[in-house]
N, C-alpha and C positions, 0 to 999 in steps of 0.2 A: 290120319293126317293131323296134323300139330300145326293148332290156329296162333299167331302169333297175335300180339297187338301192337301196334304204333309206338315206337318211343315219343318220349314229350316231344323231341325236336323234330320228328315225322310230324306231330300234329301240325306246326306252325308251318309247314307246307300247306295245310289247308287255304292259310289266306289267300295262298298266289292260287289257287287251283279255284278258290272261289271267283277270283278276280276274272279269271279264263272264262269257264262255265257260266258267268255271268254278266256277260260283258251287257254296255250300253250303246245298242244300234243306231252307228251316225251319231254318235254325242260324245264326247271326252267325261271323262267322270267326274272331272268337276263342272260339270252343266249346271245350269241354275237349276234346280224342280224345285222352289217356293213356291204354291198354292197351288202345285200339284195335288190331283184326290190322291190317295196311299190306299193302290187296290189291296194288298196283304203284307203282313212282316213275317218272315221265315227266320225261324233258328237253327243254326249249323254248331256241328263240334260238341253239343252238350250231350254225355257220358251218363253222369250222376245228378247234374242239376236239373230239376223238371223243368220244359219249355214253358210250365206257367207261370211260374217262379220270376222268370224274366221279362218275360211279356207284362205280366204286373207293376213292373218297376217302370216300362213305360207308358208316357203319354200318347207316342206315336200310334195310331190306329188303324185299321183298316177303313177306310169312309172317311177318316178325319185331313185336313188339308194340310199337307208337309208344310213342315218349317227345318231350315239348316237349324234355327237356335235352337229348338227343342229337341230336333236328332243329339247335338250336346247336352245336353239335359240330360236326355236317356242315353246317352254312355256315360256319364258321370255316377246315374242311379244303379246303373245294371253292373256297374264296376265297386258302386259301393257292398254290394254284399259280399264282398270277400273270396270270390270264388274260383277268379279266375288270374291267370296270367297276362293275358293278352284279348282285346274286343277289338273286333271290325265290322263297320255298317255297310252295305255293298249298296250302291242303288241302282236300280233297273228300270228303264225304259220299259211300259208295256202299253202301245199306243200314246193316250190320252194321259196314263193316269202313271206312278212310280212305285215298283213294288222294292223292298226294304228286306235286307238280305240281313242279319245282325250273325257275325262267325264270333263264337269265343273257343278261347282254347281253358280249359279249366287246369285247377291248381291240381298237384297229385294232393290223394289224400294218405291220411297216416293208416298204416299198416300194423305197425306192432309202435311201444312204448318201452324204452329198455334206460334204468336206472342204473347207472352206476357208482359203484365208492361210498355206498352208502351202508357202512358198515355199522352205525350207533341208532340208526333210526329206521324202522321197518318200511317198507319198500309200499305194502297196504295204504300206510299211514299216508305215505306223500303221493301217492296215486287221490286221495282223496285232495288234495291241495290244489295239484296241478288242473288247467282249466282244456291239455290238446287231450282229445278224446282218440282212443282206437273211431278209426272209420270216419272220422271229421275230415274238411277239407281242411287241408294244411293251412295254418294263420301264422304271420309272422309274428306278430299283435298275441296270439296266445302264448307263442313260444314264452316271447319277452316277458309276459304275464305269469306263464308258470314258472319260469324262472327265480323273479322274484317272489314269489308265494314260497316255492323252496328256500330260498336265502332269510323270509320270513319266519317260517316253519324253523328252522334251525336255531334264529337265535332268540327263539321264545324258549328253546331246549336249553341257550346259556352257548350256543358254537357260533361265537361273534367271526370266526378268522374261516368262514365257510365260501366256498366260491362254484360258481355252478358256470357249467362250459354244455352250448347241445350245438350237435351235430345232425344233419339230415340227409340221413345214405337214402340212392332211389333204388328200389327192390324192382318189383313187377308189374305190369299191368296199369302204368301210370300211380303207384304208390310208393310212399317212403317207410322209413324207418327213424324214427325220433329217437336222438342216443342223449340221456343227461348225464352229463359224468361231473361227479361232486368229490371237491376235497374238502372234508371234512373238518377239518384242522383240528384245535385240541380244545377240550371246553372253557369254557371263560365264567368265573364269577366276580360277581360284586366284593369287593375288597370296603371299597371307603363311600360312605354317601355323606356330602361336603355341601355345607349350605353358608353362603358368602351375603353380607349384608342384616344379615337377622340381628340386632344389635336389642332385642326385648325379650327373645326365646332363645333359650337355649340349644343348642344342636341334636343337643338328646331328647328335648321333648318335642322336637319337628320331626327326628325318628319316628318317635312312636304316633307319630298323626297318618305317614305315610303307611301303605300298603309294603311297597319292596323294601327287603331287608337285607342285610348285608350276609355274606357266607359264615353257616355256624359249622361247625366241625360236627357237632351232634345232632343239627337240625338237618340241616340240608338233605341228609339221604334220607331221608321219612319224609320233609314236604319242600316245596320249592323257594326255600329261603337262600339268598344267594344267587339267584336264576332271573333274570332280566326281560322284562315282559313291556311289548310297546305299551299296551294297551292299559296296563297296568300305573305304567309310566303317567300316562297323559290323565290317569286317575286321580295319580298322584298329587299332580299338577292344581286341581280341582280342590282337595283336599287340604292343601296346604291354603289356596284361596280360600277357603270356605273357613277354615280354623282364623287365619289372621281375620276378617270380617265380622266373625262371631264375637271379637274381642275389640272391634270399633278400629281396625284399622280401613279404614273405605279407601284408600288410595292404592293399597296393595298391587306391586305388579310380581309375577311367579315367568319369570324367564323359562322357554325351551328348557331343558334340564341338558345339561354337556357330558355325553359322553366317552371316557378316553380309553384306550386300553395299555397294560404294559408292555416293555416289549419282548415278552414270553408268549405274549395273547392270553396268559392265563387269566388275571387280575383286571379288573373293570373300575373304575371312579367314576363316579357319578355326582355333575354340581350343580345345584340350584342357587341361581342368583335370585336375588328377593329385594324389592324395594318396597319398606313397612311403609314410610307417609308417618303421619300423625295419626293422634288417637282422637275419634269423635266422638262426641257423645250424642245421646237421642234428643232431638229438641222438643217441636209442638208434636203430639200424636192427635191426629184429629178423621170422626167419621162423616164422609159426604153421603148423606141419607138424606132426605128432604123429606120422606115418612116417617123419619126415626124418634120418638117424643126424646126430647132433650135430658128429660133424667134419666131415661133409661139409655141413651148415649153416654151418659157421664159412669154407669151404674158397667158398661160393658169395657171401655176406656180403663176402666179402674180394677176389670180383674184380668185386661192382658198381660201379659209377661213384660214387655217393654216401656218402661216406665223413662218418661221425660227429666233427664237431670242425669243417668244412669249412661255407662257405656254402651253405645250401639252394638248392637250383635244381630247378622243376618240372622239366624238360629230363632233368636226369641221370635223375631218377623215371620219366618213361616209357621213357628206354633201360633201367633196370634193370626194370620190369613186363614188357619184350620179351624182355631176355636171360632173367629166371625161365619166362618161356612157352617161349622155343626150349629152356630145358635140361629140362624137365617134358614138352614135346613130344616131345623123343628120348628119353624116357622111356617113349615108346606114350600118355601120357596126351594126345588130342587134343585134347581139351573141355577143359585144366584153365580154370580159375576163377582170376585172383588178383586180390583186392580192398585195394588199398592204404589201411591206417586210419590214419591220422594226427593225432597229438594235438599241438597248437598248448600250447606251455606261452609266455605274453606276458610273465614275469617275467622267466624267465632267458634269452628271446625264443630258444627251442629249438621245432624241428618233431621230436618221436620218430615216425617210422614204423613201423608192423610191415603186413608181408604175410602178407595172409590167404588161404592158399591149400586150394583145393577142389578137389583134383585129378581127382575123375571117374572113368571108367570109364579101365582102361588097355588100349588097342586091340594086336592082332597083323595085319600084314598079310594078307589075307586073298587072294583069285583077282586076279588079274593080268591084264588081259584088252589085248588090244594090237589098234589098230583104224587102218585106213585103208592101212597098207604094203604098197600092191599089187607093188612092185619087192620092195623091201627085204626080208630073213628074219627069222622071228621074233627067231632069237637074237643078228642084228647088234644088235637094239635092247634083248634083254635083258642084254646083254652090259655094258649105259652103263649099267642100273640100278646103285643103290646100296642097292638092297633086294631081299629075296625072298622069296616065299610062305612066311609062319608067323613073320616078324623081328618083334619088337619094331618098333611104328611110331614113325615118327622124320622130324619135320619138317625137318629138316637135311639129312636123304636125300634127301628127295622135290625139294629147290629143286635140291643137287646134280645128280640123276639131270636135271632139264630143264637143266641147265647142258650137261651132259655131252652131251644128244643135241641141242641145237642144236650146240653145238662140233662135231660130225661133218659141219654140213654138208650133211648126205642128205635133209633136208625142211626145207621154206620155212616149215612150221609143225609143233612138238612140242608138246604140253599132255600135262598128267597132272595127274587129277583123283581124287580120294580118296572112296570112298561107303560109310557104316556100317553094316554088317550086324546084325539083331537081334543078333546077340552079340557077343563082343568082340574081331570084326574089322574090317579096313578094307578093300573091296574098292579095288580100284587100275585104272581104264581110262585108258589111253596112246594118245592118239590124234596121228597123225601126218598129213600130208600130204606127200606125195614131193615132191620140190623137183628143178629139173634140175638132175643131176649130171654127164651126160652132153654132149658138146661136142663139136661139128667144127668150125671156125672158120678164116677165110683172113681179116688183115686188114692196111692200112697206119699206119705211126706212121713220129714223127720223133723224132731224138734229136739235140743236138747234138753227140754223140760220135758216133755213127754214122748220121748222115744220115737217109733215108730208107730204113725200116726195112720190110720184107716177111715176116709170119706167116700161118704155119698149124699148127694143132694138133689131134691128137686125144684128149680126156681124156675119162675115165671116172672119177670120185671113187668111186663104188660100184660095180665093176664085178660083173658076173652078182649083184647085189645080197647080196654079199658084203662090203662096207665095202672090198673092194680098192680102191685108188687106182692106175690107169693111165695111162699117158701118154704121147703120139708127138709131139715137138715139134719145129718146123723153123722157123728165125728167120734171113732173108737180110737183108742191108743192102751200101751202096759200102764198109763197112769190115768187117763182119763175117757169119759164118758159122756158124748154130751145128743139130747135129743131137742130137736124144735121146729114147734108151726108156727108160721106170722102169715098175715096177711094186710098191707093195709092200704088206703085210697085217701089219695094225694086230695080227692075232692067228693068229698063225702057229699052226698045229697044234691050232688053237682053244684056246691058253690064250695068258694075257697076255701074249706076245711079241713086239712087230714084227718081222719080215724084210724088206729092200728089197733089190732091185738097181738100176744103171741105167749104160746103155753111151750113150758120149757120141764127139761127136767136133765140134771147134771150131775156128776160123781165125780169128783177128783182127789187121785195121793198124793198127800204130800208126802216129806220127809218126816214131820212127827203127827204126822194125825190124818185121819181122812174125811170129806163132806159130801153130803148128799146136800145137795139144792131143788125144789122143785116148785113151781108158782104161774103166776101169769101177769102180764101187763098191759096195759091198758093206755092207748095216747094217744091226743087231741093237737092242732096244731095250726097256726092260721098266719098267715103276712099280715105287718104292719103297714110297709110299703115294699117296696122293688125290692128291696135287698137286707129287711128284716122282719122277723117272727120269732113266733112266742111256741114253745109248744107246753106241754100241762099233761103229765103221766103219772098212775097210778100202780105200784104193785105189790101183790100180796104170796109170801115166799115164805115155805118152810125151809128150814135149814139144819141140818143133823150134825154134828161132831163127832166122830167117835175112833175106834183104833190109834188112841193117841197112843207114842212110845211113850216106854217107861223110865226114857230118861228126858223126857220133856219137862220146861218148864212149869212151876205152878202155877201160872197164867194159865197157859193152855189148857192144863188138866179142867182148869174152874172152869174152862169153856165147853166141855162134853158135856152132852145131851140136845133136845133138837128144841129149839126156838121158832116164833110164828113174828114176819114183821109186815106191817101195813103201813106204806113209805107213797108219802104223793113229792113231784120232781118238778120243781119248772126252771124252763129253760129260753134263756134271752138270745137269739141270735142275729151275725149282722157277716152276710157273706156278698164277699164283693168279687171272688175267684171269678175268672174267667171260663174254665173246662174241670167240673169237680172230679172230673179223673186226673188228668193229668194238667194242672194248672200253668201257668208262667207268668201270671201278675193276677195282680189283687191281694185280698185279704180274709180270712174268718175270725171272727169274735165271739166266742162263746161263756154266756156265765151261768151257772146253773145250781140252784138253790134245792139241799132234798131236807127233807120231814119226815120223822119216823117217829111212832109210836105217840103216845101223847093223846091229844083228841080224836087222832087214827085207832089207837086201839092194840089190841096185843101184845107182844113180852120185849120190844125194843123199844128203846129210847135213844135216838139220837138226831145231830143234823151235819151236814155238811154243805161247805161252800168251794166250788171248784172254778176258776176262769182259766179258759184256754186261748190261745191266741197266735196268730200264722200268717205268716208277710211270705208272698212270693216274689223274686225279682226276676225278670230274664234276662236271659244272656244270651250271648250267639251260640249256632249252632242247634236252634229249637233246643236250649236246655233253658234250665230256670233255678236260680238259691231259692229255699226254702227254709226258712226260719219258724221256729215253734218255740211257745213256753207257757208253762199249765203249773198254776198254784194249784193247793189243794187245802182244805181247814175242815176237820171235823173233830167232835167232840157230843158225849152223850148227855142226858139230865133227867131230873128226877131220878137222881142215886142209881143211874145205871150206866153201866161201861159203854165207850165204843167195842161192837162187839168182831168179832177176831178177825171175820169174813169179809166186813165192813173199813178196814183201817187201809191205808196207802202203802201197797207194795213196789217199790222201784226197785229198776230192773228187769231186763229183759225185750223183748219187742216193740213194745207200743211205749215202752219210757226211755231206760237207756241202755241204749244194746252192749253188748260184750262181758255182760252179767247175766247172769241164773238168775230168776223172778224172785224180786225181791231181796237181792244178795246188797243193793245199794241201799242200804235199809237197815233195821233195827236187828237185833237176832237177842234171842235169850242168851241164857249162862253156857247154853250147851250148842250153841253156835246154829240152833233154828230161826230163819226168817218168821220174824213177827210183826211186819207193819209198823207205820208211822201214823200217827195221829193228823199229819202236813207232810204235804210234798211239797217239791220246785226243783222243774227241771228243764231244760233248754235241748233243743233238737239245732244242729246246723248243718243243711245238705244240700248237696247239688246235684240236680237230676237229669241226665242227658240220653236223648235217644240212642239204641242198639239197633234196632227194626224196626223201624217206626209204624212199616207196613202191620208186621206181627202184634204191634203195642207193647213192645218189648223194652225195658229202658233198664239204665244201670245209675249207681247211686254211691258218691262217697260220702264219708258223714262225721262229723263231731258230735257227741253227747256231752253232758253234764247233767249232773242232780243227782240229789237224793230225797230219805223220806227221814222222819224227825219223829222221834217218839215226845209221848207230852210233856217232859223236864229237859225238854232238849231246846233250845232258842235257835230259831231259824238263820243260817249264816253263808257264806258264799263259798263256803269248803267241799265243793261237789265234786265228788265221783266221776271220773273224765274215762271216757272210750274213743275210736277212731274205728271204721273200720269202711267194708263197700258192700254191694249187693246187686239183684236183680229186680225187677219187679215188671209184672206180665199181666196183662188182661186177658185172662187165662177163659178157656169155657166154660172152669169152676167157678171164675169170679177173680178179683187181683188178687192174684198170690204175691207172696214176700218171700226173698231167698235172699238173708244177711248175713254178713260173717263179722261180727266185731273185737278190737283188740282192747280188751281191760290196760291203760295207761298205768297205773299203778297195784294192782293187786296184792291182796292180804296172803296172810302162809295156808287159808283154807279156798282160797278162790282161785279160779283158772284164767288161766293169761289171755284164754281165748273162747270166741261162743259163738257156734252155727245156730240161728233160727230159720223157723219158717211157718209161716201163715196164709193162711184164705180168708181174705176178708177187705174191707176197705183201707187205700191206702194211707188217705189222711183222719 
């Protein structure tokens, strides 16, 4: 047998059948029952909605004493959930008291969701949009709503001439069928963006302040240039406020933005009306501190950015509310308050500011709590703090200190988080995750200096989770040789001191001669303050020459046989880098003074002077320019040469790529790199994430420089290359993979040079 169910218009028989089945004995149904008791309230007709669901909604009760007003109350409540068609309150005589009959007929619900004409935009996509769900009860309120979310959805795509039409067929069982049918129309881009009123800027530099851009022929299909975005829009909007304010216009008004379309629907115009105002300038800047000693008011006043007499610019105002917060925050005050009041005087067209500052509660470092360093010891990681239990709290510390223990390297992830104690401390948890620091690695590289290259290594950056940094490295190649141990601790004797050593021993071919190098070194190392050190190295290297060709220079030949040099190094440094792997602002500053032979002792004589120097910028997109440039000066004494091993070879990886080592440089008669007595050479690059997850990034680059033999005067005629690269936080350590173009090349030099290295990137 085949159960049917009710059509909707069968239900709304129930009313009259309730009416029957329930009549009121001896009473007309509009009887008074005010202050009636309400022996129960029954629910009729409900399918899908739960009887508790509506009973909820009213106040009517069993026990509680009817009221007419409140039975309207509770149909107004029980109708506002959306659910139903039709509500009827029946009331019943029983004795004494009235029992409360409440009939709804409910709404159908959606059944299936059917898109159509939607041929440019996936069907998934706008299903995520729309708000009627399969098996909801039908809303007229969502239709409307997903409606417009599709007509939204559309012309964030650029399909301004889209129009969306739904239909609602009844299927079975008291359900529908939701039908969207869209015409798509044709896509619409940004043609002209028209700005009316700007009588100070030009139209092209209000362009470029905005986000949307007008349709490129070349752009458009790679990103959304040309494509009309509300939200973007109203960015805009902000934008262009915030640029005219930066430049003292305080009256600025930025009209709605108008837009029209052609009558193709293809082409969009887009106008912003703009009323500049006048230009103000900054008047009194003044701070409301009543704790604040007055010099040291005048002394804080005097290194904001907004200086009195100058154009007003909102810009410089919120870097001076940031520097007042970081100088008040190393003050322990975490919470301060500062409220910038500013009074607009339109006569003498002056903005006077005063900051109003509410300093708060002043916090002390409180427990310290260090979580996650299953390797690592506690004190490697208290050692980076810049604060310590019972310090005056101090936001400047706290960024330092995660500076400081990413820079180590020892975990993939540092945070430090700060939590206020009823009183006036700051508790501090430091939580780390270990990162691998540990490394056995065998691998192949190519270089074009030394061919096919063969490593293996074994390092330890934390070794026994002491912050030691170990090292066993072994690098074969057809031209070179190279073996080495290091070991060295960042804090010697557990106070700030590095100690290192490391015994090495090396062979490398050239092209007229071959060297054995073997020795050991020795270095010390200690902070001045935050962001400078000294470090003090010692090393004692024998050095061989031999297999020279026989159409080498007579230089070189005078250079066979093996020499002993005992050479002390000091080294001034000033690094203000953010992330020494992968930087995006700050600086390093290196100068570094070597001594050889003399009251050292043994067969060399010389010294050299080298400063190097490195400015990061950022830029969007997590990349960053990067700027380098490294003099060099050496020369020997007491009647001995700078000797061969010892002179400035440019060229190649670590100077200027898209040349063979040392090819930007001197060469004998017979066309052999010979070194420079002085280098000077310039790096320009910019470095931008590939995988950021992987540590993977790529790199385009300008070089210049060369090296200067000692009759040669140092001059700005530098050797130029271009070229781009890879570079990876590899498990061997960062490798380099560059490919450079020589700009000018000689009749013996190549046009082009793949390198590649393991080692540090800067």
């Amino acid at each position: 047998m085949t159960r049917r169910c009710l059509p909707i218009f069968s239900l709304r028989w129930i009313l009259f059948l309730v009416v029957i089945l329930f009549p009121v004995p001896g009473r007309a149904q509009s009887a008074d029952y005010n202050g009636y008791p309400v022996s129960r309230v029954v629910v009729l007709g409900n399918q899908k909605v739960a009887k508790k669901a509506i009973l909820d909604k009213m106040k009517t009760k069993p026990g509680s004493i009817f009221s007419d007003t409140q039975l309207d109350d509770d149909l107004k409540a029980i109708y506002s959930l959306g659910f139903f068609d039709n509500i009827l309150m029946n009331l019943t005589a029983r004795g004494d008291k009235v029992e409360v009959a409440v009939v709804v007929v409910e709404k159908p619900s959606v059944a299936s969701i059917v898109i159509k004409g939607n041929n440019k935009i996936k069907r998934k996509d706008l299903l995520k949009e729309i708000t009627v769900r399969t098996f909801s009860i039908l809303s007229a309120d969502k239709i409307a709503e997903s409606e417009e979310k599709i007509r939204a959805f559309y012309r964030d795509k650029g399909f301004f001439s889209v129009t969306v039409k739904t239909k609602v067929k009844p299927t079975t069982k008291n359900r529908v069928k939701v039908v969207f049918s869209i015409h798509e129309g044709r896509k619409s881009y940004i043609k002209k963006i028209r700005f009316h009123g700007n009588d100070h800027f030009s139209a092209w530099r209000l362009r470029r302040k905005i986000q949307t851009k007008t349709y490129s022929f070349f752009l458009t299909w790679a990103t959304d240039a040309g494509i009309l975005k509300q939200e973007m829009l109203e960015q805009d909007v902000r934008l262009l406020k915030s640029f005219y304010l930066s430049n003292g216009y305080v009256q600025v008004k930025i009209g709605n933005p108008k837009i029209s379309l052609s009558d193709n629907k293809k082409w969009i115009y887009l106008d912003f009306d703009i009323y500049e105002g006048e230009v103000f300038n900054l008047g009194d800047v003044d701070i409301s501190d009543k704790d604040l000693d007055p010099e040291v008011k005048k002394r804080i006043i005097k290194s904001l950015k907004g200086k009195s007499g100058e154009v007003f610019s909102n810009l410089n105002l919120h870097d001076d509310i940031e520097k007042l917060t970081n100088y008040y925050a190393d003050q322990g005050y975490a919470f301060v308050d500062i409220n910038p009041l500013s009074n607009v005087d339109p006569k003498k067209r002056l903005v006077n500011v005063k900051y109003s500052i509410d300093r708060g509660k002043q916090f002390h470092f409180g427990w310290i709590r260090i979580h996650g360093n299953t390797k690592t010891r506690d004190k490697v990681i208290r050692r980076e703090l810049r604060f310590g239990e019972g310090d005056i709290y101090s936001a400047s510390r706290l960024k330092r200190s995660r500076e400081r223990l990413t820079n180590t390297e020892y975990f993939s992830e540092a945070d430090i988080k700060t939590k206020p104690r009823g009183d006036d401390t700051m508790d501090v948890d430091v939580s780390v995750i270990e990162g691998q620091t540990g490394s056995f690695s065998v691998g192949l590289g190519y270089s074009t200096v030394d061919s096919i290259i063969g490593m293996a290594s074994i390092s330890k950056k934390n070794f026994l989770g002491k912050g030691w940094d170990m090292g066993f490295h072994v690098e074969l190649s057809g031209t070179r040789s190279l073996y080495n141990i290091s070991l060295t601790d960042p804090y010697f004797l557990d106070i700030p001191l590095s100690a290192g050593f490391s015994l090495y021993n090396e062979e490398v071919e050239y092209d007229a001669y071959d060297t054995k190098q073997k020795g050991f070194r020795v270095t010390f190392g200690k902070p001045i303050d935050e962001y400078t050190s000294w470090s003090l190295g010692y090393r004692l290297e024998s050095v061989k020459i031999y297999n020279i060709d026989y159409y080498a220079s007579d230089y070189i030949h005078d250079e066979e046989g093996t020499t002993t040099t005992s050479q002390l190094y000091f080294s001034l440094i000033r690094d203000k880098r953010d992330n020494y792997l992968f930087p995006r602002h700050g600086y390093r500053l290196k100068g570094t003074t070597v001594l050889a032979g003399g009251p050292l002792g043994f067969d060399n004589k010389y010294y050299k002077l080298i400063l190097e120097a490195h400015k990061f910028f950022p830029f969007k997109w997590d990349s960053a320019f990067h700027l380098k440039g490294v003099f060099g000066y050496a020369d020997g004494f007491g009647g001995e040469d700078l000797p061969l091993y010892e002179r400035f070879y440019v060229g190649g990886m670590r100077t200027v790529r898209g040349f063979d080592y040392g090819e930007a440089g001197p060469e004998d008669e017979y066309g052999n790199v010979v070194g420079g007595t002085s280098e000077l050479y310039f790096n320009t690059e910019w470095i931008f994430p590939l995988v950021k997850s992987m540590g993977l990034r790529g790199v385009v680059f300008f070089d210049a420089g060369k090296a200067y033999d000692e009759d040669e005067s140092i001059d700005l005629d530098l050797r130029q290359s271009v070229g781009f690269g890879i570079r990876w936080k590899s498990p061997m350590g960062p490798l380099r993979v560059e490919w450079g173009y020589n700009l000018s090349p000689e009749d013996d030099e190549k046009s082009r040079v793949w390198d590649f290295s393991v080692g540090a990137f800067y």
